[in-house]
N, C-alpha and C positions, 0 to 999 in steps of 0.2 A: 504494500500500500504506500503511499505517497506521504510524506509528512513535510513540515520546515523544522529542518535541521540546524543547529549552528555547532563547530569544534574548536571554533575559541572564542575570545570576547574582544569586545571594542569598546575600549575605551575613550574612545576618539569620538563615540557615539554614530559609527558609520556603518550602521548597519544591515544597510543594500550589501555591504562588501564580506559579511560572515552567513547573512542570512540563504541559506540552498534548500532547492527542491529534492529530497531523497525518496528512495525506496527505503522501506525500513519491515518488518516480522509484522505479519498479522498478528493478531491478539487471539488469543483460547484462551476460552474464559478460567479462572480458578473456580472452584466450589462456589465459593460468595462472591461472586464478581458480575456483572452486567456490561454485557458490549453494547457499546452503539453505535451510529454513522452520527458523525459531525456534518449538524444542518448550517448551525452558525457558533460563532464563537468570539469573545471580545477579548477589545488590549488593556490587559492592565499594568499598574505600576510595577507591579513584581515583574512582569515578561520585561520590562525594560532593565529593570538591576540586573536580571538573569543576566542579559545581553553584555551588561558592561563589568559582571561578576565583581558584584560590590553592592550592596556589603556584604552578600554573601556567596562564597565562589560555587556554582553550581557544578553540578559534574556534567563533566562533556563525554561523549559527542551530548546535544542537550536537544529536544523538543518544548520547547516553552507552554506556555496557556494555561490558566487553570478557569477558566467559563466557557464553557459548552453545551448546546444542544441538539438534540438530535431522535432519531429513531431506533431502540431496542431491537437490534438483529443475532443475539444469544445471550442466553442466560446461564450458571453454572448451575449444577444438581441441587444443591443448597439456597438457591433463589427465592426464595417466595412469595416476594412483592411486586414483579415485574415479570412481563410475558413478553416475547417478540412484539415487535409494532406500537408498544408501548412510546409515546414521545414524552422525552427527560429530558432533566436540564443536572449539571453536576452541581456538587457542594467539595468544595478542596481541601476542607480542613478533615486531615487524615490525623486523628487521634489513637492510642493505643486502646481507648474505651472498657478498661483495666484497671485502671491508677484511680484514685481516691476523687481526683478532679474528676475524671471523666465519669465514674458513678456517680458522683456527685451533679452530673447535668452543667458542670464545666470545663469540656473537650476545649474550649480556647486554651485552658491552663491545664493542659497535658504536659509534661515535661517533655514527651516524645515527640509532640506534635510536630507534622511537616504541611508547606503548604504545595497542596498537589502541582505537577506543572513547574514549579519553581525550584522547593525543595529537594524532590522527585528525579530519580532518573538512572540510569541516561535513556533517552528514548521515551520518556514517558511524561507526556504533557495533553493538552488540547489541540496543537498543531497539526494534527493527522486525521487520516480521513476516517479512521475507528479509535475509537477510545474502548478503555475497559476499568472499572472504576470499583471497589467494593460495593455491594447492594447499600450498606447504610450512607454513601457518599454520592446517591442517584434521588434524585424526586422527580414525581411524574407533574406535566405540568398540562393544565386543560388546552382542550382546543381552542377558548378563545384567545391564547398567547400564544403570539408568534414567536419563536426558535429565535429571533434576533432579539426580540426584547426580555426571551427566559435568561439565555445566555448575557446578555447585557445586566441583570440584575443580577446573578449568581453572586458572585463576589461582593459587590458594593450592599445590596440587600442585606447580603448575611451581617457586613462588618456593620452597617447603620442600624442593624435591629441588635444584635451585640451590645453595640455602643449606648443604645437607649434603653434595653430590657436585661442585659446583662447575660 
C-alpha cells in the first residue's frame, strides 16, 4: 500500500525535500485491532515536530498522522464493536489502560502513554492508505459526519474536551 514516508528530519523546515511517496506492508489485523481505509485525514502540530524531530526524535523511517477516517475493511477475532463497513474516525492516545491513571479514567496520565502517528512507529501513523489501530482507539462516527470533518476533530476535540472536562 502507499503511504508518506519520511527517513530523516528537516530542520530547515523543508519538507517537500524528506516528504516520499512509498510502498510500505499491508496491515493484518492483531486480535484487538481494527483496519480501515483512510477516507480523510488532518495536519496536526505533532506531524510537524515529527518532521523537524524536536522535541521529540521520532523513529525513522516514520509515517506521520495521528487523525483519520475512514471505512472498516477487517477486524481481528477479538473485535466486538466494529464490523466491516463500519465508518470511524481514530483517537491517538495509546494508553497502557493498566496503570492506576488509566483505571482511574485518566489515560492522558499514563506514564506509558504514546501519541499514535507521532510517538509511534516506524511505519505506523495516519499517512497510508490502511490504518490499523486497537478497537478501544476507533469510534464509529454517524453518517451525518463527513470523514473530513471526523478526522479534523479527532485530535483537537479530544484535547479541548480534556482541557474542559478533565
Amino acid at each position: 500500500m502507499k503511504a508518506v514516508v519520511y527517513n530523516e528530519y528537516a530542520p530547515d523546515d523543508n519538507y517537500a525535500k524528506i516528504l516520499k511517496v512509498q510502498d510500505i506492508d499491508e496491515p493484518k489485523p492483531k486480535s484487538d485491532e481494527v483496519i480501515f481505509t483512510n477516507k480523510a485525514s488532518a495536519l496536526n502540530y505533532n506531524d510537524i515536530w515529527g518532521m523537524r524531530g524536536v522535541p521529540v526524535a521520532v523513529p525513522l523511517p516514520h509515517v506521520s498522522g495521528s487523525d483519520v477516517a475512514g471505512d472498516v475493511i477487517a477486524v481481528g477475532e477479538d473485535v466486538q464493536n466494529f464490523k466491516v463497513g463500519d465508518r470511524v474516525v481514530s483517537h491517538s492516545n495509546l494508553a497502557c489502560r493498566v496503570c492506576k491513571a488509566c483505571t482511574d479514567g485518566r489515560e492522558f496520565d499514563c506514564t506509558k502513554r504514546q501519541v499514535w502517528g507521532f510517538q509511534t512507529g516506524p511505519l505506523w501513523g495516519a499517512y497510508s492508505e490502511q490504518i490499523h489501530l486497537p478497537e478501544v482507539n476507533v469510534s464509529k462516527i454517524p453518517d451525518s459526519v463527513s470523514y473530513e470533518d471526523a478526522a479534523a476533530a479527532s485530535m483537537t476535540l479530544l484535547t479541548s474536551w480534556h482541557m474542559l472536562v478533565g
